[in-house]
N, C-alpha and C positions, 0 to 999 in steps of 0.2 A: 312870327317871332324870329330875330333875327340872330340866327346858332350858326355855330361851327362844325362842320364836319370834320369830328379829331379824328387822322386818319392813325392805324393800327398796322405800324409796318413790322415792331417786333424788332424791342434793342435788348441787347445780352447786357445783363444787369438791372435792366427796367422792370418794373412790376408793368405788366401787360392793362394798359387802358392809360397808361400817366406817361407814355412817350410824348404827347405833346409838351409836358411841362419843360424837356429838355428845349425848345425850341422859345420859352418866351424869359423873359425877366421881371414881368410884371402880370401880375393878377387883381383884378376888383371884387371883390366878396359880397354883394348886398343883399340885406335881410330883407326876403319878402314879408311886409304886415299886414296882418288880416284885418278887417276893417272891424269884426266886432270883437276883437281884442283891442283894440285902440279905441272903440266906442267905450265898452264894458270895463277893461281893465282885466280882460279873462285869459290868462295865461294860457296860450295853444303850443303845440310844437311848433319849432322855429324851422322856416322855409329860408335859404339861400339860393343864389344864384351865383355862379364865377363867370366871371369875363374878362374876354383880354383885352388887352389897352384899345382895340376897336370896338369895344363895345357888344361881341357878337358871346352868345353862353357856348362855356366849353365844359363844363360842369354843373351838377347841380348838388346841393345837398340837404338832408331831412333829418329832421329829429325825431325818434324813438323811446316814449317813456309811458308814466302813466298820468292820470289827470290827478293824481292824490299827490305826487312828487310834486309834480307844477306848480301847483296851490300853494300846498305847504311848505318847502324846502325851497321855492324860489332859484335864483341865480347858483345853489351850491348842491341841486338835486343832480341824483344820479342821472345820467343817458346814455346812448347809443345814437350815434350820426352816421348814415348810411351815403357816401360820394358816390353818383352817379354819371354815368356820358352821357351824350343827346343818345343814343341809344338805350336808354336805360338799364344800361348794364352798370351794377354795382362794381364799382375797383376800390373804394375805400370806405374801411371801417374803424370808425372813432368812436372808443368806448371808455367811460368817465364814471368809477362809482362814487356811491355817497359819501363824500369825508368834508373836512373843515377846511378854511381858508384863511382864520385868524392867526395873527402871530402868537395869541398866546399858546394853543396848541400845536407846538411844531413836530409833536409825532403823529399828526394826521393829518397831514396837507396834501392838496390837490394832487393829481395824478392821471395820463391818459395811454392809453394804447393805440396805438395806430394799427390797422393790419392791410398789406396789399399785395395780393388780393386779399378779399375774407377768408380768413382763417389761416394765413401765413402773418406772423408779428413782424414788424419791420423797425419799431420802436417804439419811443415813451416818451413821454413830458411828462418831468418831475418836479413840484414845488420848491423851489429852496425858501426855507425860513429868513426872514428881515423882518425886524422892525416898520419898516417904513414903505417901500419900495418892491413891485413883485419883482421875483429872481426864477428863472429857473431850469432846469439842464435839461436837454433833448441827448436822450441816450438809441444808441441802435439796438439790436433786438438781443444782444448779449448783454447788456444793461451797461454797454461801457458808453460812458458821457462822450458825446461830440461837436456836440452844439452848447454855447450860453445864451439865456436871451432874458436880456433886463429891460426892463419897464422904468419911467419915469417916478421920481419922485411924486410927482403931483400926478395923477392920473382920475380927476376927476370926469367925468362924461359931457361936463355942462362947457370944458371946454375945445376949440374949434377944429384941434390936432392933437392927436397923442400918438407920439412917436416910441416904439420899440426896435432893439437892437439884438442881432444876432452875429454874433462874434464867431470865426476860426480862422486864424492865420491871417491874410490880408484883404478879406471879402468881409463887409458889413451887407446884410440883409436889413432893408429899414422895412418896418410895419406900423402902418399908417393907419391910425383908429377915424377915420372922417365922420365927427355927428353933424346930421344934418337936420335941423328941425324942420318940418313939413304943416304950414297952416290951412288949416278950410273951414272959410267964413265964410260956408252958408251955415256950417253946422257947430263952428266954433269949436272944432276937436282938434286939439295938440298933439302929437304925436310924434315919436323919436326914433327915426330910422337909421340905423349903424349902417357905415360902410366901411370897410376894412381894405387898405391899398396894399401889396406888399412889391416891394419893390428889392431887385436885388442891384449893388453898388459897389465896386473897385472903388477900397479906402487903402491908405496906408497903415502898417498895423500900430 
């Protein structure tokens, strides 16, 4: 398997395991799928891998739930996502409980914790209510907003880009939703595996 050994030199102000993140501008996020969840249709915990622009794993990430959430509550069930190194040493913890995501309920929209390491907060991603388009603020571990990041109008899956934006002063972060359908005609199973680009970009404000 072809990883990275993220070396651990120890920056004042870094959460200890994510000093490599200072050194890149680009990450690939893709979702490992299980073959008898793509056969079946059986909702498992979701396996990630990150890589950088070479291709090599500098992170991994796993999901955390139960098999009745899966089932039932689908894309809006509670979790916990566990970031690991190629050492599999945990450095981050994403934890997401069960609330709603429709606009007519806008006193209970989505919501995440970050912690790094576990069990130091580092921040939140919070919903903001729209009509149409998802909106939402990335606050740090005071709850004070410092990130925006808006989603597109049209943010369907079935198409080939969906681009997100993350705003502060003159740096746009693009995050790149890339679907890619995957066919196998021996066995005729369709199946939809997410990749996620995030790229960071010097715009003017």
């Amino acid at each position: 398997m072809n990883t990275y050994q993220v070396p651990n030199p120890g920056l004042p102000g870094c959460p200890p395991g994510l000093e490599y993140l200072t050194q890149v501008d680009q990450l690939l996020i893709k979702q490992k799928v299980e073959f008898i969840e793509a056969l079946a249709g059986f909702e498992s915990n979701n396996k990630y891998e990150v890589r950088n622009a070479m291709g090599q794993n500098v992170f991994y990430a796993v999901e955390e739930n139960d098999c009745l959430s899966r089932q039932c509550c689908g894309p809006l069930r509670s979790f916990t996502i566990k970031v690991l190194d190629n050492f599999g040493q945990e450095v981050i913890t994403v934890t997401r409980p069960l609330k709603c995501m429709s606009c007519f309920f806008p006193c209970c929209l989505q919501e995440l914790e970050v912690q790094a390491p576990p069990g130091n907060t580092v921040g939140y991603v919070v919903q903001q209510w729209h009509p149409f388009s998802p909106k939402f603020i990335i606050e740090n571990e005071h709850r004070e907003a410092v990130l925006r990041l808006h989603g597109p109008f049209c943010g369907w899956s079935c198409l080939p880009d969906v681009d997100f934006e993350v705003r502060v002063n003159t740096r746009k972060i693009i995050m790149s939703n890339q679907n890619q359908i995957v066919f196998d005609h021996i066995r005729r199973i369709q199946q939809l595996t997410g990749h996620l680009t995030v790229k960071c970009l010097l715009t003017s404000p």
